[in-house]
C-alpha positions as CSV (number, residue, x, y, z in Angstrom):
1,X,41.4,69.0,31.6
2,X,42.8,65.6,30.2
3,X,45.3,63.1,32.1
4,X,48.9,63.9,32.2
5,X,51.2,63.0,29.3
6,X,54.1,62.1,31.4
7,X,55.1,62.0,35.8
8,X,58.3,61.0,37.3
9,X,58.8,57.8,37.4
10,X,57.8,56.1,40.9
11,X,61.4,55.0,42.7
12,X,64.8,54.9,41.3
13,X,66.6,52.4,38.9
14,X,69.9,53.5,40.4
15,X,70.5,50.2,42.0
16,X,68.6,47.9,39.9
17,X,68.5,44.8,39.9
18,X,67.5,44.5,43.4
19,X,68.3,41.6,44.7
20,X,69.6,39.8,47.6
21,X,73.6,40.4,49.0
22,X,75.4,37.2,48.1
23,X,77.2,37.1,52.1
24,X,76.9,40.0,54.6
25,X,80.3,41.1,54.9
26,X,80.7,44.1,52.2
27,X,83.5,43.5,48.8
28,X,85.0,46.7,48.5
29,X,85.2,47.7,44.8
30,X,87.6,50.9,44.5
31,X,89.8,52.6,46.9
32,X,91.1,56.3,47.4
33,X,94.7,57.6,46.3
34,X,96.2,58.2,49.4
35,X,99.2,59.4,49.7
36,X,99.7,58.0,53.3
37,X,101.5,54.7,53.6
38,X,98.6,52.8,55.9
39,X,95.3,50.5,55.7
40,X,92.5,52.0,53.4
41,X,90.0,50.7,55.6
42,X,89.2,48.8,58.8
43,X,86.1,46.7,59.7
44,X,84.2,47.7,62.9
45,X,80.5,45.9,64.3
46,X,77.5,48.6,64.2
47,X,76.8,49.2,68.3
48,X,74.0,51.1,68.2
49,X,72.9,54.9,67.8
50,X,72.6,57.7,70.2
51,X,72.7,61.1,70.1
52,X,75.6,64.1,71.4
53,X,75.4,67.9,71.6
54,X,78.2,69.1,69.4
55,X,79.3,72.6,69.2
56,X,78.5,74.4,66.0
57,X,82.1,76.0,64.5
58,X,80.3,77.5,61.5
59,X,80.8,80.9,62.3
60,X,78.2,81.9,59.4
61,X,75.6,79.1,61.4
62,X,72.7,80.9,63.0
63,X,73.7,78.5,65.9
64,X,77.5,79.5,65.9
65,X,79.3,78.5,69.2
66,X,76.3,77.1,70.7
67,X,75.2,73.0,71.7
68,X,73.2,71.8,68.7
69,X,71.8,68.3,69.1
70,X,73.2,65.6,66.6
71,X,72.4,61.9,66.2
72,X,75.2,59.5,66.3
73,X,75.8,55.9,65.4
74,X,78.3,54.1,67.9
75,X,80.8,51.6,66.3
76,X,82.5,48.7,68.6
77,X,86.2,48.3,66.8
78,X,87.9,45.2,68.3
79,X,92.0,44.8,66.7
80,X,92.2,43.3,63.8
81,X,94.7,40.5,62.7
82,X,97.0,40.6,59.4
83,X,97.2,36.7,58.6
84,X,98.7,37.7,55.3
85,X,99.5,39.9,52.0
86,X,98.4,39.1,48.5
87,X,100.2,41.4,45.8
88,X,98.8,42.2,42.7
89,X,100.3,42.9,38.9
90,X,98.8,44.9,36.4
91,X,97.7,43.0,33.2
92,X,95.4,43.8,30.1
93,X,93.0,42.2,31.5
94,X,93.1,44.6,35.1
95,X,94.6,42.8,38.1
96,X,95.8,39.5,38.6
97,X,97.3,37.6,41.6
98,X,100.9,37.4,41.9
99,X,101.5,35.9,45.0
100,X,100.3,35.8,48.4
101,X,102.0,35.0,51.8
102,X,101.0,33.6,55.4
103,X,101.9,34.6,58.6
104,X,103.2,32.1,61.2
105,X,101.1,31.2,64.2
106,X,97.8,31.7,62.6
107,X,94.8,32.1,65.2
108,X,93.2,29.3,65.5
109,X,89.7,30.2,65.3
110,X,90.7,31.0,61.6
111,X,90.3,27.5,60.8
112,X,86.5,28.4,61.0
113,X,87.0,30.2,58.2
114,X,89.1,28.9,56.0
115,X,91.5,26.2,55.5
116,X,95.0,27.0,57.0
117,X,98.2,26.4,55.7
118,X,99.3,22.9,57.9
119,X,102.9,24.4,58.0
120,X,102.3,27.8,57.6
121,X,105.8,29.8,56.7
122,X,106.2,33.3,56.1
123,X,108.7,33.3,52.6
124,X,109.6,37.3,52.5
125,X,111.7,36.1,50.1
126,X,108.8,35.2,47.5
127,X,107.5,39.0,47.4
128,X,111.1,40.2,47.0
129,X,111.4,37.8,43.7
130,X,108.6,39.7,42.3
131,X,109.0,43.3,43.1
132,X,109.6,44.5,39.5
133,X,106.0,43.4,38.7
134,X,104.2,44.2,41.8
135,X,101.3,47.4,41.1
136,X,99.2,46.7,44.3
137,X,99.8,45.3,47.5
138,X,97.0,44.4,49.7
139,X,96.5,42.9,53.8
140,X,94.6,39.9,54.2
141,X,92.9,40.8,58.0
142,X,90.6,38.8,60.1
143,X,88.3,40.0,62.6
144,X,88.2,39.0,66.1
145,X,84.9,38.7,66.8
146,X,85.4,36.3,70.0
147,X,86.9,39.9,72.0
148,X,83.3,41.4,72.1
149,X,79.9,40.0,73.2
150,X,78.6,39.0,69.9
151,X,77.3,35.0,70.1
152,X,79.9,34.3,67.4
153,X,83.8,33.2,67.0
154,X,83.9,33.2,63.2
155,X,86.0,36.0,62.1
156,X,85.6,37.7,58.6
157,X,88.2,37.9,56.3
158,X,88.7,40.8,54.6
159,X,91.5,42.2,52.0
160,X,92.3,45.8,52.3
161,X,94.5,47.5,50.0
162,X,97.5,49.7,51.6
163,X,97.9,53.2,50.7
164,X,100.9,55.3,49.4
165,X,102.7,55.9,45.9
166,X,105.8,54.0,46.4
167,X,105.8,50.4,46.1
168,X,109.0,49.6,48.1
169,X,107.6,51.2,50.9
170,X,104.1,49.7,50.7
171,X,106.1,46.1,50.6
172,X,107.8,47.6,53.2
173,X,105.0,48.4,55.9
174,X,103.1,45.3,54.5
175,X,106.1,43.1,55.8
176,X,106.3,45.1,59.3
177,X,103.1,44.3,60.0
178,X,102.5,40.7,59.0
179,X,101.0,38.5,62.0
180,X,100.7,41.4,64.1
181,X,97.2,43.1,65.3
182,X,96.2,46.5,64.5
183,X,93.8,48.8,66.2
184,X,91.4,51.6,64.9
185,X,94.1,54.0,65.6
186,X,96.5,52.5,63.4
187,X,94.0,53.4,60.5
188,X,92.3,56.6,61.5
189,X,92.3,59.5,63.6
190,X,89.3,61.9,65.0
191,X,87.7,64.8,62.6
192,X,88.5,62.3,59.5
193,X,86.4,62.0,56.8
194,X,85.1,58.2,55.7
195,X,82.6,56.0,53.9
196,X,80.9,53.3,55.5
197,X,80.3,50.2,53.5
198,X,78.0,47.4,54.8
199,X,74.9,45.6,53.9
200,X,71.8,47.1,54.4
201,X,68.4,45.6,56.7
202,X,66.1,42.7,54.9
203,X,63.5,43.6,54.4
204,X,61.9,40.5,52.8
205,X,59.7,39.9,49.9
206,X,57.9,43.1,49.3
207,X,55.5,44.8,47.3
208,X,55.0,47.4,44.8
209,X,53.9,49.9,46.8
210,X,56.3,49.6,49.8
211,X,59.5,49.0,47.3
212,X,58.6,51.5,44.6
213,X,56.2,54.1,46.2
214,X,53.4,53.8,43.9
215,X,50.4,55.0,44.1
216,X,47.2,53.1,46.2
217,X,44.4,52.9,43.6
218,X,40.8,54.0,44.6
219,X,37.6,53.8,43.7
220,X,36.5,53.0,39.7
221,X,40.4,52.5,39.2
222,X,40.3,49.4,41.6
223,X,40.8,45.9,40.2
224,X,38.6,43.5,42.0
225,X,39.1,44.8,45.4
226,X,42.3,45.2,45.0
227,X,44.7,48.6,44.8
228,X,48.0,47.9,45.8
229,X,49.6,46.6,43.0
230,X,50.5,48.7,39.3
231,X,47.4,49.2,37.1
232,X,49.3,48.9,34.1
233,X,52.3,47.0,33.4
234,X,53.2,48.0,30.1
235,X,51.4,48.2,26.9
236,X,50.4,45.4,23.8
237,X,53.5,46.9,21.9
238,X,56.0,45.3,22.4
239,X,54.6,41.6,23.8
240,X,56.9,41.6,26.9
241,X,56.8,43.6,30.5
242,X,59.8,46.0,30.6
243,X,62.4,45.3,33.6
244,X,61.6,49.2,34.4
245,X,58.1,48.5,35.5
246,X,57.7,48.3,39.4
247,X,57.2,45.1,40.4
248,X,57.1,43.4,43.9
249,X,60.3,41.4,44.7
250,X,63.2,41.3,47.4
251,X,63.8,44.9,49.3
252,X,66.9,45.4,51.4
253,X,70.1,43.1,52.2
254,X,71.5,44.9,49.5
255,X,75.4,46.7,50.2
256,X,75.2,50.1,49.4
257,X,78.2,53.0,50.3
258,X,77.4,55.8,52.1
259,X,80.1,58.9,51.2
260,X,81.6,61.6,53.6
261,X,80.5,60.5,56.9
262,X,82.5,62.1,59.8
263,X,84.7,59.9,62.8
264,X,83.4,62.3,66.0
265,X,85.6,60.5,68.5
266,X,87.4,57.3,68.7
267,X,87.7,55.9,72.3
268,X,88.8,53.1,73.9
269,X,86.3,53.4,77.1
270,X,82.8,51.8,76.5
271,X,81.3,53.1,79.3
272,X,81.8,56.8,78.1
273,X,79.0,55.8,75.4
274,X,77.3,52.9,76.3
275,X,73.8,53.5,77.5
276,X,71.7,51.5,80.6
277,X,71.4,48.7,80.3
278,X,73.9,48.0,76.9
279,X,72.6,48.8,73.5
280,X,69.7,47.1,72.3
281,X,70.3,43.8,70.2
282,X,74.6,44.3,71.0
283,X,74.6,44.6,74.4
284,X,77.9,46.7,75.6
285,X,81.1,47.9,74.6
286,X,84.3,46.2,75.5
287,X,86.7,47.7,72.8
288,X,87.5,50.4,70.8
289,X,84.6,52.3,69.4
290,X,84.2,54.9,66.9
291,X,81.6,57.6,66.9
292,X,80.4,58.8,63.8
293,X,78.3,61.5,62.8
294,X,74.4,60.2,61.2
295,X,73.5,56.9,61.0
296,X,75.2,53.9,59.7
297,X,73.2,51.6,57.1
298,X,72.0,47.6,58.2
299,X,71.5,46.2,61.7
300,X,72.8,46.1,65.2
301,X,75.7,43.3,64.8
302,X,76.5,43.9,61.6
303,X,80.2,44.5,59.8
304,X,80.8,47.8,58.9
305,X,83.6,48.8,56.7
306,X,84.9,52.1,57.4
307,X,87.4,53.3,54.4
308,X,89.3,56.2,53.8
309,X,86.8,58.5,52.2
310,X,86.8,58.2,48.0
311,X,85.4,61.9,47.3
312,X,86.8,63.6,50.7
313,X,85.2,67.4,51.0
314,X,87.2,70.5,52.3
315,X,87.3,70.7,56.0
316,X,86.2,73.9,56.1
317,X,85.8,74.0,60.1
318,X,87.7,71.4,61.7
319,X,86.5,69.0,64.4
320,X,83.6,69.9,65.9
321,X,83.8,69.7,70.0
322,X,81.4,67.0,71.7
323,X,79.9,68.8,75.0
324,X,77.8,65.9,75.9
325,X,76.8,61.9,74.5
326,X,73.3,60.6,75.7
327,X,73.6,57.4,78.2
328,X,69.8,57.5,78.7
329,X,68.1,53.6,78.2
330,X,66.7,52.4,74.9
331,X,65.0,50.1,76.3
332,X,61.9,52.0,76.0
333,X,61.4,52.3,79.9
C-alpha cells in the first residue's frame, strides 16, 4: 500500500496572515441595516465566565421545560460618553469625512487620549449646512474606564455608526444625544441577538505544531533529534517556500468576530453575578453587566464590542428563562 496522494491540509488559511493586532481596542469594519434609529454597538470590559441553569423552551429538545446547565461569560458595561458626531458622504472612492463636531464640556480624562478642542463649541449649525450630502452619520463615544476597578483612566474612543433609514432623523437623535452618557439599555435589550468583536489572547511566538496542528514526527522520519517542526517545506520547483506552508510565527492577539451570540440578562446589580471573592484577574462588578450565552474571545480586562448582530437568526423560541447563576469561588479553593 503506497503513501497517500493527497490529506487535508493541517490548519486554516482563513485568517492568514497572522500577525499581531495593531492596538487592542477592535475597528469595526461593516454594520447591520437596522431599521431602528439607535447605536449599532456599545463597548463593554470582559468580567469573567460562569455558568447558569437555563430552561430549555425547545419543545422538540429531549430536555424540554427542564434546567439544562449553560456556561456564560459576564460583561461589566459602565455608560458611555458621546463627545461627538462625524458624518460621512458617499464618494467613488467609498466614504469620506464631511464634518465632525464636539461636544462642550469634554471629560477631562479625555485629554489622555487625544488632544481636545482648547474651546470646544458645539456648531449644530455646521451639520445642518451639509445635510443634502450627508450618507452616514456616526457617534464618536469614550469609555469610562475610571467608574469600574480596572488600574486604568484612559478611555477608548470608539465611532459607532447610528442605525435607521432616514437621515433627518439619524441627524436628529445624533444631535439629542451629544455630550450626554448612554447606558447598555440605551443600545440593547435581553433575548437580543449580537456579535462580539475584541481581540483575542497572545499567545506569543509559537511553533508549527501548536499554531498549525501538524504532525510530531517519529522515529526514521526524525531530523537530528528533532520532530516538531514540518519535514518538508516545499519542493526544488519553484526555488521559493510558499506562504501556505506552516510555519512557526506569532499566534493570538489577533481581532476576530464571533456571530449570533445571545444577551441572557442585562442587570445593573453586580452582586447578582459576581462570584466570592470578585472574578479572577477583574475583580467585581460595579456597573451594568451583560450576560451572554458561551464564551467571549481575549482576556479578563479586555474591550469587547458588542454590535447589533450582522446575520441575525430566527428566534424561534424566545428568551430562555435563567433559574439559577453560579456564585461559587474561582479561586480554585
Amino acid at each position: 500500500m503506497g503513501m497517500k496522494r493527497n490529506r487535508p491540509r493541517r490548519g486554516s488559511l482563513a485568517f492568514s496572515p497572522r500577525k499581531r493586532a495593531k492596538r487592542p481596542v477592535p475597528k469595526i469594519r461593516s454594520w447591520p441595516n437596522d431599521e431602528k434609529v439607535r447605536l449599532q454597538a456599545f463597548p463593554v470590559y470582559k468580567a469573567g465566565t460562569t455558568h447558569a441553569l437555563v430552561k430549555e423552551n425547545n419543545p422538540k429538545s429531549p430536555n424540554a421545560e427542564q434546567d439544562v446547565f449553560t456556561p456564560v461569560t459576564v460583561l461589566e458595561a459602565p455608560d458611555i460618553t458621546v463627545a461627538g458626531i462625524r458624518v460621512y458622504e458617499k464618494t467613488t472612492k467609498g466614504l469620506k469625512t464631511l464634518t465632525e463636531v464636539w461636544a462642550e464640556n469634554l471629560d477631562k480624562e479625555l485629554n489622555r487620549k487625544i488632544t481636545t478642542p482648547k474651546e470646544p463649541k458645539a456648531n449644530i449649525e455646521k451639520l445642518d449646512e451639509v445635510a443634502d450630502k450627508i450618507a452616514e452619520v456616526r457617534a464618536i463615544v469614550h469609555t469610562n474606564p475610571k467608574n469600574t476597578n480596572l488600574p486604568k483612566k484612559k478611555p477608548e474612543i470608539i465611532e459607532i455608526r447610528i442605525g435607521g433609514n432616514n437621515i433627518s432623523e439619524k441627524l436628529a437623535y445624533a444631535k439629542e444625544i451629544l455630550g450626554k452618557t448612554l447606558s447598555i439599555n440605551d443600545v440593547f435589550t435581553d433575548g437580543e441577538f449580537i456579535d462580539t468583536i475584541a481581540i483575542t489572547k497572545g499567545k506569543g511566538f509559537q511553533g508549527p505544531v501548536k499554531r498549525w496542528g501538524i504532525k510530531i514526527q517519529f522515529g526514521k522520519h526524525r531530523n537530528k533529534g528533532v520532530g516538531r517542526h514540518t519535514g518538508s517545506i516545499g519542493p526544488w520547483t519553484p526555488k521559493r517556500v510558499m506562504w501556505t506552508v506552516p510555519m512557526a510565527g506569532q499566534m493570538g492577539y489577533h481581532q476576530r468576530t464571533e456571530y449570533n451570540k445571545r444577551i441572557l440578562k442585562i442587570g445593573n446589580n453586580g452582586e447578582e453575578i459576581v462570584p466570592k471573592g470578585g472574578f479572577l484577574h477583574y475583580g467585581d462588578v460595579k456597573n451594568n453587566y451583560v450576560l451572554v450565552k458561551g464564551s467571549v474571545q481575549g482576556p479578563a480586562k479586555r474591550m469587547v464590542v458588542l454590535r447589533g448582530a450582522i446575520r441575525c437568526p430566527e428566534d424561534r423560541f424566545g428568551l430562555p428563562e435563567i433559574t439559577y447563576i453560579s456564585k461559587e469561588s474561582k479561586q480554585g479553593n
